[in-house]
C-alpha positions in Angstrom: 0.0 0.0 0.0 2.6 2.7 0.9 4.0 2.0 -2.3 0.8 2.7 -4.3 0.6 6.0 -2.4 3.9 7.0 -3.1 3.7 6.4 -7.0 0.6 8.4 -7.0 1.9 10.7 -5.7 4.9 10.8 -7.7 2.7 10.3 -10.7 0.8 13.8 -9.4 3.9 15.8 -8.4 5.1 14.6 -12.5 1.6 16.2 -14.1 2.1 19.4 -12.2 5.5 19.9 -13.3 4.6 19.0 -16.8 1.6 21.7 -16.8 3.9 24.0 -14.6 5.9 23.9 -18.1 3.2 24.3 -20.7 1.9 27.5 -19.2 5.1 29.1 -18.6 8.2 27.8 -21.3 11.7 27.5 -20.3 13.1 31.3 -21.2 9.8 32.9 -22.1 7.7 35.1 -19.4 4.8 33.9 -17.6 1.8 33.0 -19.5 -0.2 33.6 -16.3 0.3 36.8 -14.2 1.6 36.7 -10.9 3.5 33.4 -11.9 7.4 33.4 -11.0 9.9 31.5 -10.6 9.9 28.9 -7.6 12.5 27.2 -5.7 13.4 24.5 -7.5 15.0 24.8 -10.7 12.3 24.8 -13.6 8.9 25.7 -11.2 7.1 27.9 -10.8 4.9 29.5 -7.8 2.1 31.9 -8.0 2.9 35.2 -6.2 0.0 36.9 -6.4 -2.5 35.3 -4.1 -2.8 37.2 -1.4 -3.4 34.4 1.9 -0.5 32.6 0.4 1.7 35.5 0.6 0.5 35.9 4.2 1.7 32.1 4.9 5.1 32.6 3.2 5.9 36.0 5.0 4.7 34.8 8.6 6.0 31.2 7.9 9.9 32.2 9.8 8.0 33.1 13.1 5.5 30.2 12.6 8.3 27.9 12.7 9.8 30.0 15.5 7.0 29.5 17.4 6.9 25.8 17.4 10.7 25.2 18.1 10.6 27.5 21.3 7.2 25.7 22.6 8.8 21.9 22.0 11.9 23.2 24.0 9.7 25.0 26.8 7.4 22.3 26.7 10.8 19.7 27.0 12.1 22.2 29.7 8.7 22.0 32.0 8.5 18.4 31.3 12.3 17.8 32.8 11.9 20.4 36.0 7.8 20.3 36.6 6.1 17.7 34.9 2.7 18.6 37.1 3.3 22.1 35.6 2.8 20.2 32.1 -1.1 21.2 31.8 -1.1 24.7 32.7 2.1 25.4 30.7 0.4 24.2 27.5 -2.8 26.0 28.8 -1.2 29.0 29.1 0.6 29.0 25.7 -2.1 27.9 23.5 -4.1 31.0 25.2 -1.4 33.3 23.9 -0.7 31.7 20.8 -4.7 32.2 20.2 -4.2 35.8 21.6 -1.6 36.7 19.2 -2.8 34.9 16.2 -6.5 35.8 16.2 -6.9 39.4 18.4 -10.2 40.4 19.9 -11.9 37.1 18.0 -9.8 34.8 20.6 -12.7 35.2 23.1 -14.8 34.1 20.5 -13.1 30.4 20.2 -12.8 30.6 24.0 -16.8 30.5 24.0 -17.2 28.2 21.4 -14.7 26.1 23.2 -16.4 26.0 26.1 -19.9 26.0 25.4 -18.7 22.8 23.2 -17.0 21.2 26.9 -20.4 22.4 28.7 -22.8 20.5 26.6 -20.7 17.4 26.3 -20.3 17.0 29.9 -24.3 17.7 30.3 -24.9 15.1 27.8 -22.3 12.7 28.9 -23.7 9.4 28.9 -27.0 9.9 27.4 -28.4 8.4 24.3 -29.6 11.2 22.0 -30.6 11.1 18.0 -30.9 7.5 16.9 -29.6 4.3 17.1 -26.0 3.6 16.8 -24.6 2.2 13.7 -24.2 -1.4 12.8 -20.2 -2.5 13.4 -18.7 -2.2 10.1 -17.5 -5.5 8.4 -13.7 -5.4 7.1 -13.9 -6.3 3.6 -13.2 -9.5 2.2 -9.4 -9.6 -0.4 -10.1 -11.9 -3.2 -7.3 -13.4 -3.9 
């Protein structure tokens, strides 16, 4: 199976390339605007869209980001591991602060009206029945 996966894949990643080269030729400019070249020799990327510029430009402090909370988080884990819970509590709360402004409180509420009604629920049969156990198919060989 992982085989299969990785020649479709391949097999994709080939196609693109191929119509990465009929719409811009080696030498000529961009059929498409906004299309320059990319990283690897012969691509191209599209410059133009907006959220994607957003990505690439906030991509260094993104990865920033996730190196300093798996060393704090390796740190905590090594002097406090009881701190473990709040630590991680207290950085995803300030990741969400910096990431999404005023509209954090928003995800805050929807995060905990979603905790509220599962622990009010908890245990209780509601909508209808459950669902047959799925049978694993049969390989004919």
């Amino acid at each position: 199976m992982p085989q299969v996966v990785a020649r479709a894949f391949a097999a994709l990643f080939s196609h693109l390339r191929q119509l990465t080269r009929r719409l811009s030729p080696p030498g000529a400019a961009s059929a498409l605007p906004g299309v320059r070249p990319g990283l690897l020799p012969g691509s191209h990327a599209d410059r133009s869209d907006p959220q994607w510029r957003a990505f690439r430009d906030a991509l260094p402090l993104l990865c920033a980001v996730a190196v300093a909370s798996s060393a704090l988080t390796r740190l905590v884990r090594a002097r406090a591991p009881s701190a473990l819970l709040p630590f991680h509590v207290a950085f995803g709360l300030a990741y969400a602060a910096y990431a999404f402004g005023g509209k954090a409180v928003l995800l805050l509420l929807l995060a905990t009206a979603s905790y509220l009604l599962s622990k009010a629920v908890a245990g209780r049969r509601i909508g209808c029945a459950p669902l047959p156990p799925v049978r694993p198919p049969v390989l004919l060989t």
